[in-house]
FIDO-807008 format. One record per residue: x, y, z of N, C-alpha, C in turn; residue in one letter. Coordinates in steps of 0.2 Angstrom, whole numbers, plus 5000, padded with zeros to 4 digits. Layout:
// residues N
XYZXYZXYZA;...
END
This chain:
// residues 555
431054725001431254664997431254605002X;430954545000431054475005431654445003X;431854435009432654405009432654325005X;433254325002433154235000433354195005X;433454135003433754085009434454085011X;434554095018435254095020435254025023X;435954005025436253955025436753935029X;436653885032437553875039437953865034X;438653865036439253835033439153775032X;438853725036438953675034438453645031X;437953685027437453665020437753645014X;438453685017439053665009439653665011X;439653595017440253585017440453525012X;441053515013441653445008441653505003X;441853474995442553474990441853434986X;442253454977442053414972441653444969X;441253404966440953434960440153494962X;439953464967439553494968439453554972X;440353574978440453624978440553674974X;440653644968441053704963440453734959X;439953704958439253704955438953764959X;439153774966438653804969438953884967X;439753864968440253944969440153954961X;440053934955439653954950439153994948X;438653944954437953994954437954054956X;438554054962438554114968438854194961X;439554154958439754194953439254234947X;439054194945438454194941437754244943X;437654244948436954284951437454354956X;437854364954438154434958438554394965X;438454364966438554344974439154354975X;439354424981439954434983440354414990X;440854394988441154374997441354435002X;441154455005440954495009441454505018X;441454445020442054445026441954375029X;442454365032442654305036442054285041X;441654235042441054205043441354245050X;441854215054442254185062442554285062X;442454315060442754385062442054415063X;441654415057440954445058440654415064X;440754345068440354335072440754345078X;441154375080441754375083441354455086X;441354505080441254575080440454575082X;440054545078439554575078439254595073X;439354635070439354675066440054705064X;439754735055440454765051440254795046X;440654815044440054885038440654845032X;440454835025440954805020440754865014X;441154865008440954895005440954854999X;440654844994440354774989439954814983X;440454804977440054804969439754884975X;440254954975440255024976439555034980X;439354984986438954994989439154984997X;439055024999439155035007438654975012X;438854915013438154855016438554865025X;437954875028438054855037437954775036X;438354715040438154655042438254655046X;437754615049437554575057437354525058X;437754495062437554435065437354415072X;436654395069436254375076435954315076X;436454265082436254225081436454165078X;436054135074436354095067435954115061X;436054185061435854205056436254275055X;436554275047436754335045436254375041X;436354445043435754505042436254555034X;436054585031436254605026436054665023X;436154745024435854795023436154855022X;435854915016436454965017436454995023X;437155015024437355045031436855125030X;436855155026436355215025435955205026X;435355235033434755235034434555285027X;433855235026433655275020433255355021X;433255375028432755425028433355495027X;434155505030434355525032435055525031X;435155465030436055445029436255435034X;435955425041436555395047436755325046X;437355305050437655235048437155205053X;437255145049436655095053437055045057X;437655035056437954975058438055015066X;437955085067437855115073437155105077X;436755045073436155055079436155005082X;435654975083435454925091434654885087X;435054815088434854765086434454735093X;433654715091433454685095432854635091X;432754565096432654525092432054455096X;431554445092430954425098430754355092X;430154325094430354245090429954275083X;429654335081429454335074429954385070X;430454435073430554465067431554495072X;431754525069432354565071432254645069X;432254675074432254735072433054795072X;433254835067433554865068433454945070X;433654975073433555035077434155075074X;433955165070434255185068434255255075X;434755255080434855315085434855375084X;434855385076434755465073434155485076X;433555455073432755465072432355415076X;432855355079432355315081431955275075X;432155255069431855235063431955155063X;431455115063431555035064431455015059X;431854945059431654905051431654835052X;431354815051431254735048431954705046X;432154675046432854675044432754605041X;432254555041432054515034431654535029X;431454595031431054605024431254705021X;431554745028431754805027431154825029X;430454825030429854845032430054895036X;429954955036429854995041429355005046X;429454995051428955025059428455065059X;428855115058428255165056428155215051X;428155155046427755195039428255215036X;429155245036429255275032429655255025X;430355265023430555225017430955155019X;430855095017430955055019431655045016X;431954975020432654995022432954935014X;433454935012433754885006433954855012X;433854795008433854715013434454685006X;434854625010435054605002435254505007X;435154475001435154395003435854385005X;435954335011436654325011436654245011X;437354205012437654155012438254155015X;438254095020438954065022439254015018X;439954005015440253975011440853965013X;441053905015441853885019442253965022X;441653955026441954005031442054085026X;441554105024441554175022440754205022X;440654265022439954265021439854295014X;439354275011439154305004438654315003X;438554404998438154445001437854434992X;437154434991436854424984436954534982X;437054564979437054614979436754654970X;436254574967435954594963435354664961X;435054684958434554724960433954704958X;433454694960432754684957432554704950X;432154674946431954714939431654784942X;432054824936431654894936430854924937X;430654864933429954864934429554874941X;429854824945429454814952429854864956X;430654904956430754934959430554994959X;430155004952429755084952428955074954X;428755004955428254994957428155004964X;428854984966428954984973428855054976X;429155104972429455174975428655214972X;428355184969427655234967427255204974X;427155144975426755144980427055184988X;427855194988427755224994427755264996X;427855324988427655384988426955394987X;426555344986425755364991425755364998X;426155335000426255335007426355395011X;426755415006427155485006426855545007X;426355525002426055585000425355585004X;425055535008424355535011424655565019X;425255555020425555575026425855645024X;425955675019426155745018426955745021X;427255685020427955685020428555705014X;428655795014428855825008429455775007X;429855785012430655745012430555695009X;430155635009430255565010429855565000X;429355614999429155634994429655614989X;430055674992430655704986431155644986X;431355594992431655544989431355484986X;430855474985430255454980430455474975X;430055534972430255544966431055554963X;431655534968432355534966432455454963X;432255414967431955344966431755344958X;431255354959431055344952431455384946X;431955424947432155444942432755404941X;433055374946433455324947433555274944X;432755254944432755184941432455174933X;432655234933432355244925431455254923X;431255284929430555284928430455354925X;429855374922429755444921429655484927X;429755514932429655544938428955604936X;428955614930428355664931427455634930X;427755564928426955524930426755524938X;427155544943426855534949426455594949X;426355664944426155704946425355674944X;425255654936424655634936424655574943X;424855544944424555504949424355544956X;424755594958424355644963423655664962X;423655704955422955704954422455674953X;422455614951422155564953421855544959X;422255544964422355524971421955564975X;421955654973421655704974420855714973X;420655674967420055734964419555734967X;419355674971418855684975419055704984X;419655744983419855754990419355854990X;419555894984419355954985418455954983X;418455994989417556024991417356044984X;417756094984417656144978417956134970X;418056094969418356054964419156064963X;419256104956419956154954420356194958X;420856174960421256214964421856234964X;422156294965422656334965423356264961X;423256214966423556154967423756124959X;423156104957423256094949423556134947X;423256214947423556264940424256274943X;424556264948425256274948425656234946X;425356154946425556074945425656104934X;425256144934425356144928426056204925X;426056234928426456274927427356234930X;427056234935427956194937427956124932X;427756084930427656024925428056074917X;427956124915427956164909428656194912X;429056204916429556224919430056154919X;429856134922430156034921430456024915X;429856024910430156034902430556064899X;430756124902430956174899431756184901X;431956124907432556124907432756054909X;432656024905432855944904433755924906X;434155984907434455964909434755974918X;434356004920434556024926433955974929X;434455944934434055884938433755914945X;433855964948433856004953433256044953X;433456094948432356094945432056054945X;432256024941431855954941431355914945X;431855914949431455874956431155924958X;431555984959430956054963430356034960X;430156044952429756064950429155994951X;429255934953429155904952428655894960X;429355884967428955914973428555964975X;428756034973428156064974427556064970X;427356014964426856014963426455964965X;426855894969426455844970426555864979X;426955914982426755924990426155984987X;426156044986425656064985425156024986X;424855974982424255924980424055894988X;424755864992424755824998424555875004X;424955925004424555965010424156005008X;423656025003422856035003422455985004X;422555935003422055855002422055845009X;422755855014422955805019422255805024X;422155745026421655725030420855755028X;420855765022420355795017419855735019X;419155735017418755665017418655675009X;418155625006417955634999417355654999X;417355684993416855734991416455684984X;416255614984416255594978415555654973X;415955634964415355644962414855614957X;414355624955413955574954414155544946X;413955484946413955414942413655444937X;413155474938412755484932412855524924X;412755484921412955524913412455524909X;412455584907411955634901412055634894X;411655624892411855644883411955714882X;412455734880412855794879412555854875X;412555894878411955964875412656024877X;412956054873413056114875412756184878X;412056174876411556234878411256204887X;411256134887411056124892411656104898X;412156094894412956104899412756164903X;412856214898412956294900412456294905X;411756304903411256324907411356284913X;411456184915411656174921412156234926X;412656244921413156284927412856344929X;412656384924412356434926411756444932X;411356374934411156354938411556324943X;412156324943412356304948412056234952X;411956184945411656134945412256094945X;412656054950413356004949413355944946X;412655914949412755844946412355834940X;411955884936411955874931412355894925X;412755954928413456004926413855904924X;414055864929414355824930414155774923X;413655764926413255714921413355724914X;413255794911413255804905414055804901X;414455814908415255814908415455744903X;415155694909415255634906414955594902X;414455634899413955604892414555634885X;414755704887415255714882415755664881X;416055644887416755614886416655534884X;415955524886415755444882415655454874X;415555524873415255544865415755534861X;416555534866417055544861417355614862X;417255654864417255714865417855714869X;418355754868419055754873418955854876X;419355844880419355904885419455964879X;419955974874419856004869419256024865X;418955994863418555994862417656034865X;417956024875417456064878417956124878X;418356144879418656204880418356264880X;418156274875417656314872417156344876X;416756304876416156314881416356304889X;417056284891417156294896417356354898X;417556394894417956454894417356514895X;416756494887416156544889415956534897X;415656464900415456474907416056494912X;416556514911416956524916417056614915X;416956654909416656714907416056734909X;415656694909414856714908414556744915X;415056744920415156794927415856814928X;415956894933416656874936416856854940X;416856784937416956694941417356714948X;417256704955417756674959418356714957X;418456764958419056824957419456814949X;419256784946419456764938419756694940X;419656644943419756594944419856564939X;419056554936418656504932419156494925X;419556554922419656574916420356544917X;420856544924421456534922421356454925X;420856444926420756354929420756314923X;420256354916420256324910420956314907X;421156374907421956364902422456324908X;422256304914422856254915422656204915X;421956194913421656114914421856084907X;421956124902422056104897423156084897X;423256124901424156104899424356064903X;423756044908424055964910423655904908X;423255924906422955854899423255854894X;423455894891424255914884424555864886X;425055854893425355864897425655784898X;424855764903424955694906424455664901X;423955684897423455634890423055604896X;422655584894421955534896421855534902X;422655504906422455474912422155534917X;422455584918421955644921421455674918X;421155674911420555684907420155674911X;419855644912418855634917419155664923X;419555674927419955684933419755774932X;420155794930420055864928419655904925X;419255874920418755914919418155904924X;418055834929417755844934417555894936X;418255904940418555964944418356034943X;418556044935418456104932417656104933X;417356084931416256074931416256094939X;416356064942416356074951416556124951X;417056184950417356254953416856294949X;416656284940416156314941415456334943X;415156254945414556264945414556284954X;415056314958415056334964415256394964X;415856414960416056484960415856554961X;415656594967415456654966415456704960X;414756714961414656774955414856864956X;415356864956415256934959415256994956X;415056984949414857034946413957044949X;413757004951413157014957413357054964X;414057064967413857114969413857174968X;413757234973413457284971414057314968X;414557314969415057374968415357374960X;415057294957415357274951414657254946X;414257284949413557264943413557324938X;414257354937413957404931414257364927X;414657334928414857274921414357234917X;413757244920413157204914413057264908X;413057314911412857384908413557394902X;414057384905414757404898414757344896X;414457284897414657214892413857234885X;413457264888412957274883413057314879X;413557374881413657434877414157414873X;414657354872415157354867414757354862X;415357374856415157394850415257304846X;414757294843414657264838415257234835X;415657254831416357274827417057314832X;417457274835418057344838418457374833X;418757454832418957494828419757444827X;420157484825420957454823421257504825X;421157534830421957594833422057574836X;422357614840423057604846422657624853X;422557594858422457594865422557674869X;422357694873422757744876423257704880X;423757744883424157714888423957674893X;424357624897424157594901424057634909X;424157714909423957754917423157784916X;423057774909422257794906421657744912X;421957674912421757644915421857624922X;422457654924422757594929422457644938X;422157724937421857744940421157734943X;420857734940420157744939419757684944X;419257704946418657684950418257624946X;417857554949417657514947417257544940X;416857574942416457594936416757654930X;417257674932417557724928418157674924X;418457614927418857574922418457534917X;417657544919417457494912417157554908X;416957594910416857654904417457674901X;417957694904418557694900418857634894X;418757584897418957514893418257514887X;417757534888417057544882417157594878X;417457664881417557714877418057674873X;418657664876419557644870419057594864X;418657544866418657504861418157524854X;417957594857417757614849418157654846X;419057654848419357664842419957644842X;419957574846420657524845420457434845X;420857414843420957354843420757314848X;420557244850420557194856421257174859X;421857184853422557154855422957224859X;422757284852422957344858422757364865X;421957354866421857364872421957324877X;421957264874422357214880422957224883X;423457264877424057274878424057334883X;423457394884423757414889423457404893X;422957364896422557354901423157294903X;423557254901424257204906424657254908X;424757324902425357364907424757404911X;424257414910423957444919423957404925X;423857324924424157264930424757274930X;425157284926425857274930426057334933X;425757384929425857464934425557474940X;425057434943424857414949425357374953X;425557334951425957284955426557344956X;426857374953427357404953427257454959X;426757474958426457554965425957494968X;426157474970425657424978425857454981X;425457474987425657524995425657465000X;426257425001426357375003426057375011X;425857425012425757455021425057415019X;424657405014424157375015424057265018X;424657265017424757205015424857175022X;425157235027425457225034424657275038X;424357275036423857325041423357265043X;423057305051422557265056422057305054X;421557305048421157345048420357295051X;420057315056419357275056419057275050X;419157305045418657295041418857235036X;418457175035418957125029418957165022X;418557225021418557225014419257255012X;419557265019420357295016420757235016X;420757165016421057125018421357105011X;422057155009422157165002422957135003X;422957114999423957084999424257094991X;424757074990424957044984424657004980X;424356944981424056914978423356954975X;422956984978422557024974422757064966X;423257064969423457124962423657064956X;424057034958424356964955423856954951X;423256924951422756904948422456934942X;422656994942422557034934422957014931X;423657004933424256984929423956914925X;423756854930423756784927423056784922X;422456814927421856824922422156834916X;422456904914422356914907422956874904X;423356844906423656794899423256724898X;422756714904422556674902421956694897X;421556754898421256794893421556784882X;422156814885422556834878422456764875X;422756704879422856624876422156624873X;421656604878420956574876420556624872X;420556694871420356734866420556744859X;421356704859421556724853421256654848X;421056604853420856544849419756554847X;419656594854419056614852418956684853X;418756734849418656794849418256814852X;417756784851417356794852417056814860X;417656804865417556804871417956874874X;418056894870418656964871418157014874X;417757014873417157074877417257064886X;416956994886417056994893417756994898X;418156964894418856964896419257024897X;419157064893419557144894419157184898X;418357164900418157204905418157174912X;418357114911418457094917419157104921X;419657124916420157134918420357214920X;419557274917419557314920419157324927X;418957264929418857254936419257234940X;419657214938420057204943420657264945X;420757294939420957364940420657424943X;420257394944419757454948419857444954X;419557384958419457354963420257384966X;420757364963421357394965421757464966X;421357494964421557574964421757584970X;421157564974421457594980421957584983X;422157534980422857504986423557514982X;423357564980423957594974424657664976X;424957684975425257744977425657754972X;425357814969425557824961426157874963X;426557874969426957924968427657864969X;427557804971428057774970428457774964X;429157774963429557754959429557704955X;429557674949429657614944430157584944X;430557534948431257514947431357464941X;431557474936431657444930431857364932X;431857324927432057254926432257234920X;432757214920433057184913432857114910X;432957094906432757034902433156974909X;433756984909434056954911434156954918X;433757004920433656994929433056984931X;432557004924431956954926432156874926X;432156864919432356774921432656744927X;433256774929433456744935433056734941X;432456774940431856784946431956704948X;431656694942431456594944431956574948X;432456564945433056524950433156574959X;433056624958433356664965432856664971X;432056654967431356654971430956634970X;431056594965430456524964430756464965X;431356434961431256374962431556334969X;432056404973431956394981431856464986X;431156454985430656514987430856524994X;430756454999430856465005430156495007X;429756495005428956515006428556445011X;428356495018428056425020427356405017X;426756425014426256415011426256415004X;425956345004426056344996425756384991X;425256414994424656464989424956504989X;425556544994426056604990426756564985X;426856544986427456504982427156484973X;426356464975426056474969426056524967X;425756564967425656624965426156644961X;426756664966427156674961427556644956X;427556594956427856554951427456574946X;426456564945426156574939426256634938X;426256704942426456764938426856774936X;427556764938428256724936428056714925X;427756654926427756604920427256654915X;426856664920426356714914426556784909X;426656824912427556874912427856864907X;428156794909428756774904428456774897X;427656714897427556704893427256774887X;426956824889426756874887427256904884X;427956904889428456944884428556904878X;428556834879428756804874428456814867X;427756804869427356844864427256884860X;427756944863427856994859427457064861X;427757104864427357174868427657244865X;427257294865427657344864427957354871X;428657414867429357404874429057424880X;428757484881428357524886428057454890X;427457424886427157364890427457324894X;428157294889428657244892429057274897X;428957324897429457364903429357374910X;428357404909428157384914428057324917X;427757294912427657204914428457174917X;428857194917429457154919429457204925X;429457254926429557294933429157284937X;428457254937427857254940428057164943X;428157134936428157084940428957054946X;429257074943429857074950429957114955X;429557144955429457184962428857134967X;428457134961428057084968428456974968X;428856984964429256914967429956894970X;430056964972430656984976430556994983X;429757034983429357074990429557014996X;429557025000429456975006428656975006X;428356905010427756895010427256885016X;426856935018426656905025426356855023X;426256815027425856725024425356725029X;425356765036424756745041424556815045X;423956825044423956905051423656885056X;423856865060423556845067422956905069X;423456975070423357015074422357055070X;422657045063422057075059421357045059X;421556945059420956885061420656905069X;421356915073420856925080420257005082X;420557045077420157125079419757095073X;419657065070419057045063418657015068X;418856955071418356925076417956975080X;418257005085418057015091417457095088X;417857125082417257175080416657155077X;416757095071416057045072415557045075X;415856995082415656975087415257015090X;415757075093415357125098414757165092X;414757155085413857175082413557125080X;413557095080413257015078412357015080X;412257035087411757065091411357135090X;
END
């Protein structure tokens, strides 16, 4: 904030009418008397308290200075620091941090939250301090642009007091998150990122407790730092300008070619057509089915893209389905490799029509080998339903999650193909709710969905131990998960903190839905077991025998 004009005592010295005009306006415009001009220049410095505001005053000079005593990064008293002053500016020194400011304009030195500055005035020997506030408008103006500042520097703290800022001043606080992604979209290589689908998940969370302001904010920082340290010192990846007249057949076909810019192109011929993200949904959903996309990425990228355009509306529309076009026309296909190519053979073998019975149980499937879980899952579908077999292909993922042989997750194996953790298994859980959402809207994609989710219960057998115990979970000690290890995880990488939040949310939402109790039972065991688990976040030991084995066969 630029200071107004200050004044000597003697700009309004004498009596009469014209004094009194002035101590009018002073009344009028908030202006408080604050201390004795002759003590404050006496002391130097005084800290007053004025209209339930703590202000430091200094005087240097013939000039009175005007500012909260709270250093804004921290809260140390500022009238404790060290004034120093050169023929362009005053700078104030806070001893805590070392934090400088401008003290005619509250500018910070280096970069971080800029300090309140307030107008002062001497009046027959008193100092008066203006302690109005700026319109709200420009004060949320102010606070979005320094939470870009915030946010290019991946400074979470200075973030979070940003977005407290805005909640402050009456601004909506969860518009900074469309403005992260904005900010973002040409930051990732690979378009959609873990980043977004958790921004959507903690955003849906935000909502859900409008009265706790502590979530709130949680929910809000971890979604806009997430966004900050993935991008940080990112370059840009632009994508091309170009736009297509819109062909669904020829959509498809560029992805499947792994063609971007014309993926891109045809993206934004839709959205000139008038065509909104709902509207692609569909066909976004088939191309992110039509392989087993990127460990199931593809599938839970579409149902998040769509709950934060719900969500934030327009402004991140062409932002995110960008994104979405980019992660699949790049996404590995690995139902191309060898170990997962009999799923061409059981997608071709589905029956026409699925019967209407009851699934086998969920240990029918949660044993079996890649190729033995899709025969399984082709057998059940010629004498059950798509809703029942779904229902027990989730309790075979969470009866995985439940028996994970944790020794995997801590092992220095040279080989990467063991390089298995929690999050592996996690993925069956998120796939298929995001399966259940988009196939109950299109049917039609049920085929590839519930075998995909028997790949992934394949892939994870091994890292299974069917002799572990089941530790049950109650309705009411699952929900408290969220408060006790998500919404202060204390996780230092964001892509574990994600994780569990979306299984978390997926879980919940599932129960919500309605399971048989068996299913519910599992799915609540499975999932608090792995969001209570301790996390290893880094194997030094495992990357270094990985390299050096490489290495010495490389030749």
């Amino acid at each position: 904030m630029t200071l107004g004009p200050r004044f000597r005592e003697d700009d309004y010295a004498g009596s009469g009418p014209h004094k009194s005009a002035v101590m009018d306006d002073l009344q009028t415009h908030t202006w408080k008397r604050a201390i004795d001009h002759a003590r404050l220049a006496e002391r130097g410095r005084a800290v007053v308290k004025l209209d339930g505001r703590q202000l430091a005053l200094f005087a240097v000079g013939d000039r009175i200075y005007a500012c909260n005593n709270r250093c804004p990064h921290q809260g140390y008293p500022l009238v404790e620091g060290s004034i120093s002053k050169d023929a362009s500016r005053c700078l104030l020194t806070c001893q805590w941090h070392n934090w400088q400011f401008d003290l005619d304009n509250g500018a910070n030195r280096y970069r971080g939250d800029v300090l309140r500055v307030y107008p002062t005035r001497v009046i027959d020997g008193a100092v008066w301090v203006d302690v109005s506030d700026p319109p709200a408008a420009e004060r949320i103006e102010r606070a979005r642009h320094a939470l870009r500042e915030a946010f290019d520097d991946n400074e979470t703290d200075r973030i979070a007091r940003e977005l407290a800022r805005l909640r402050k001043f009456g601004a909506d606080p969860a518009r900074a998150v469309a403005d992260a992604i904005n900010w973002t979209h040409e930051r990732f290589e690979d378009g959609f990122t873990h980043a977004y689908a958790a921004a959507a998940e903690w955003l849906r969370w935000y909502d859900e407790r409008p009265g706790d302001a502590d979530l709130q904010l949680t929910a809000l920082l971890e979604a806009i730092g997430h966004l900050a340290y993935d991008s940080l010192r990112a370059p840009r990846y632009p994508y091309t300008e170009k736009t297509s007249e819109y062909s669904e057949k020829r959509f498809l076909a560029a992805i499947e070619a792994q063609d971007e810019d014309r993926a891109i192109a045809l993206a934004r011929g839709a959205l000139a057509g008038d065509l909104r993200f709902a509207d692609l949904q569909r066909v976004l959903a088939t191309a992110a089915l039509s392989h087993y996309t990127g460990f199931g990425h593809g599938l839970i990228y579409v149902l998040h893209a769509g709950q934060l355009i719900d969500r934030l509306g327009t402004d991140v529309e062409t932002t995110l389905l960008l994104g979405l076009v980019r992660f699949l026309t790049r996404a590995r296909r690995e139902d191309l490799v060898p170990e997962f190519r009999p799923y061409a053979a059981a997608l071709a073998a589905w029956p026409t029509s699925p019967a209407g019975g009851t699934a086998p149980a969920p240990e029918h499937f949660a044993g079996q080998s890649i190729k033995a879980a899709l025969t399984a899952v082709v057998d059940a579908v010629h004498a059950s339903s798509n809703e029942s077999l779904f229902h027990s292909l989730l309790g075979a993922a969470a009866l995985q999650l439940a028996r994970f042989d944790e020794r995997w997750g801590r092992s220095d194996s040279e080989n990467p193909a063991h390089d298995v953790d929690w999050l592996d298994l996690t993925h069956a859980v998120t796939f298929a709710h995001a399966a259940r959402v988009l196939c109950s809207k299109w049917p039609q994609l049920w085929p590839q969905a519930l075998l995909q989710i028997a790949l992934f219960l394949g892939r994870n057998t091994e890292y299974t131990d069917a002799a572990l115990p089941i530790a049950a979970s109650t309705d009411d000690a699952f929900e408290r998960l969220g408060d006790e290890f998500i919404a202060d995880h204390g996780v230092g990488l964001y892509i574990f903190s994600a994780h569990r939040l979306k299984t978390w949310r997926a879980a919940r939402e599932e129960l919500a839905a309605g399971l048989p109790d068996d299913i519910a039972a599992l799915l609540r065991a499975g999932v608090a077991r792995f969001v209570a688990a301790p996390l290893r976040e880094r194997h030094v030991r495992r990357t270094v025998r990985q390299a050096r084995s490489f290495v010495a066969l490389e030749d």
